[in-house]
N, C-alpha and C positions, 0 to 999 in steps of 0.2 A: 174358521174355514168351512165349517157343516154347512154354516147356511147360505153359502156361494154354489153355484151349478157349476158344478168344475169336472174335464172329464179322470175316471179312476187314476190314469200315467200320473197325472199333472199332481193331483192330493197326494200320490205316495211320496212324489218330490218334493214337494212342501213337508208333509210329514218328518221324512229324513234328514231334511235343510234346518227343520226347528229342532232336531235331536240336538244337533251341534253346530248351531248357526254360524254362518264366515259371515264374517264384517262389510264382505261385498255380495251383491247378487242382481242375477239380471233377468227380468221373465221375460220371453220372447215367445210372439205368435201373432198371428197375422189381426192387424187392428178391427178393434169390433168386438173382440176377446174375450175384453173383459178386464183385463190387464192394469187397468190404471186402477179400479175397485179393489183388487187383488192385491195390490202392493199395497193400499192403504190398511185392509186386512192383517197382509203380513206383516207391516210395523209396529200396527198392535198387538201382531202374538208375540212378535223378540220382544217387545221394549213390556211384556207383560202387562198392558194397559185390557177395558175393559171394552166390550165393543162400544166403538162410539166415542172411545176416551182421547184420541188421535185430536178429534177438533180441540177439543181444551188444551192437549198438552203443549207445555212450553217450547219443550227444547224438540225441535221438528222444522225443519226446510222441506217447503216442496215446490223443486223447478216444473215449470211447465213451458211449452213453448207455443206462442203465439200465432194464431191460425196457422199453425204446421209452417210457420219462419224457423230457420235456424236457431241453434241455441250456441249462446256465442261465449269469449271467453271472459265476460263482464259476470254472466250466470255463475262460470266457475269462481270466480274473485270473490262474489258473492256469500260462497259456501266458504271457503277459505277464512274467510272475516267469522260467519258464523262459527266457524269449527276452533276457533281462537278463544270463544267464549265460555267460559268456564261454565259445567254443571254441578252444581251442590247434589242432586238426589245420587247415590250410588246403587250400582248397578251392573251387571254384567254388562246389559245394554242399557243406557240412558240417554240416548240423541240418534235421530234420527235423518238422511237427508232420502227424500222421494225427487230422483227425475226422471219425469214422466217423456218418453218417447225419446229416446237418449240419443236414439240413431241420427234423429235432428243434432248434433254437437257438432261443430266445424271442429277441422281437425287439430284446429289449432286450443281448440276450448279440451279437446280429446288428451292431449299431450299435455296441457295444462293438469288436466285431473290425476293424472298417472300416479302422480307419486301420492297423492290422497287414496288413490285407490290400494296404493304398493302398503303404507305405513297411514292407517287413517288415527287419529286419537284415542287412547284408551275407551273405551266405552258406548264408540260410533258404530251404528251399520248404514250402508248404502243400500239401498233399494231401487236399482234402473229398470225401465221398460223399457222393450225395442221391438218396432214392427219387421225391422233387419238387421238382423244381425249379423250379416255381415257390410254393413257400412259405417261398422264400428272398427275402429283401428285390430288387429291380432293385438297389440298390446295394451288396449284394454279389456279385449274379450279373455286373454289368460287370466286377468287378475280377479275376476270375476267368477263365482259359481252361476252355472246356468243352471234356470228353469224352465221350460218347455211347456206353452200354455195349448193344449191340443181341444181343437172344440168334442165339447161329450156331444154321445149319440142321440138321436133324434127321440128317443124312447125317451131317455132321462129327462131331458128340456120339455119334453109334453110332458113331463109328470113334476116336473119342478115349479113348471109356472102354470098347473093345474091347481096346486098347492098353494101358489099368490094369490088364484082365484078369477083367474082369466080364462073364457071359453076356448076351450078344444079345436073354436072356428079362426077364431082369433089368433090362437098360438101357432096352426099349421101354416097360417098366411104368413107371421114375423119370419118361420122359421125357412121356409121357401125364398122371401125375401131375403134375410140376414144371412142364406149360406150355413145356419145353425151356430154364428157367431154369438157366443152369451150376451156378451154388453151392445151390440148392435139389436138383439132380438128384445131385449128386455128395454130401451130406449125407443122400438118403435111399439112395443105391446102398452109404453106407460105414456108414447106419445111426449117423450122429453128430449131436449135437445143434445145432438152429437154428430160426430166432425164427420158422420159417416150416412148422417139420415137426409139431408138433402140431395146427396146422391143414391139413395135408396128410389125415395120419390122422382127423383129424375130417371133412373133407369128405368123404371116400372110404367114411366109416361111415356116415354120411347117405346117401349116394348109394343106399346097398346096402338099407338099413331102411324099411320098410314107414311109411307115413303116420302111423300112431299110433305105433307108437316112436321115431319123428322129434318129433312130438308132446312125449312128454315129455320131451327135452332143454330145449323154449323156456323157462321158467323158470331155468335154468341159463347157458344161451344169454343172457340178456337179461340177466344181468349181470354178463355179461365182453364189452363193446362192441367194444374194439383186438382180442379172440380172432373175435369174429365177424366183419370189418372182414377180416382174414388168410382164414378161412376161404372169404368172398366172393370173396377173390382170386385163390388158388387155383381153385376154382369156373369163374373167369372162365379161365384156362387154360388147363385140362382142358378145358373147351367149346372154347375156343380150337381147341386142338392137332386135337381131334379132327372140329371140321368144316371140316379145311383134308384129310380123306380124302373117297376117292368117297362120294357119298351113299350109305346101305342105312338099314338098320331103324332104327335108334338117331340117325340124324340130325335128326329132328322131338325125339326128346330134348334133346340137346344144345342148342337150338336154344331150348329152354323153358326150360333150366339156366343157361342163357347169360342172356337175357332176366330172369331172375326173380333173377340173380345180381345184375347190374346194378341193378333196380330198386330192391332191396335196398340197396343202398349208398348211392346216393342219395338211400332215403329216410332212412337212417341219416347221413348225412353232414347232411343237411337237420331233425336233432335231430327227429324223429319218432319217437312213442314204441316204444322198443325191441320190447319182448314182442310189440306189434300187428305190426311188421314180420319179425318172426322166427316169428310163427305162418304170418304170409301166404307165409313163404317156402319152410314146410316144406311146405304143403299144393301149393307149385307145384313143388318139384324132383321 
């Protein structure tokens, strides 16, 4: 876990969790995180593996859900079948299952898992992420220990990926961008693909375009809802990061980008027809 950028809350609870590991655990924090890296990490410190050792090992499941689709109850059947299959290495822990972004689980894939999560096989731990948790049933959030993935401070992230070897120009820009999201900052510092960088690039092209060429995105915009939904997010970030600086010119901005980002999502969250919401929002950033 040293060589991950994780803020200090988050390591002590990892530390504590690998004292006396529970069989279930779920890290929660807003995507961009880091989260999915994290849990791979963390499989290899229960299952005692070396770093890196994760890709060879056998006995290891990892759901993942497809362009942020549901994860349905065929995913769980899935595990069920694997956790059926015997492990010869013994072990405190010897099997592992990773699903990634769990909060994707229909609730019927939710209910399914329960009793795996309740009584899993001797020797099993689970590993979930969730960007929400709470759109995860109460009863799967009880049977879970939670982890808390808090993004670290601006200082550490400038000196962590100072350390990668990336310019001080470089790292201020991801980190203004990403919000000071770990795994969003470090996917656009290494320029690799994630579920969260085309909406990086989209927000930051809007920011820069004139009213009327914001304008003609919203037909395009209005029907990719989960891209605008990221986009927002982003949005909210960037306004974020940058009025935690002294005030100057740009802070009534931000200030408006913030607000109008927000309002946006809720009206979107609140099935409010797309287009009408995404014009109102370009005429306000």
């Amino acid at each position: 876990m040293k060589d991950l950028l994780l803020h200090d809350s988050t390591l002590r609870q990892l530390d504590n969790y690998l004292k006396s590991p529970a069989h279930a655990v779920m890290l929660t924090g807003p995507g961009g995180s880091g989260k999915k890296t994290l849990a791979l990490k963390l499989a290899e410190a229960v299952l005692g593996l070396e770093q890196g050792g994760l890709d060879a090992y056998p006995y290891k499941l990892i759901a993942n859900s497809e362009s942020g689709q549901s994860i349905g109850i065929e995913t769980v059947r899935a595990m069920e079948n694997f956790l059926g299959l015997k492990v010869p290495k013994k072990a405190l822990f010897n099997r592992v299952i990773v699903i990634n972004n769990s909060h994707l689980l229909t609730h019927e894939a939710q209910n399914s898992l329960l009793k795996t999560l309740e009584e899993p096989p001797h020797g099993t731990v689970i590993i979930m992420t969730s960007n929400h948790e709470q759109a995860l049933l109460p009863t799967v959030r009880s049977r879970v220990q939670t982890v808390i993935v808090q993004r670290p401070a601006e200082a550490s992230a400038s000196q962590y990926f100072k350390g990668l070897g990336f310019e001080e120009k470089e790292i201020d820009k991801a980190y203004a961008i990403s919000g000071g999201l770990p795994g969003l900052m470090r996917a656009l510092l290494e320029h690799q693909a994630h579920p969260l960088t085309l909406a990086s690039e989209r927000a930051k092209q809007l920011l820069r375009q004139p009213v009327f060429e914001r304008l003609l995105s919203v037909d395009e915009l209005s029907k990719q809802k989960d891209l605008v939904m990221d986009i927002l997010f982003v949005l909210q970030q960037m306004a974020h990061v940058s009025l935690k600086k002294p005030a100057g010119p740009l802070t009534a901005k931000w200030q408006k980008v913030l607000e109008a980002s927000y309002n946006a999502a809720e009206a979107l969250a609140s099935n409010t027809q797309p287009k009408l919401v995404i014009t109102n929002l370009m005429l306000q950033l």
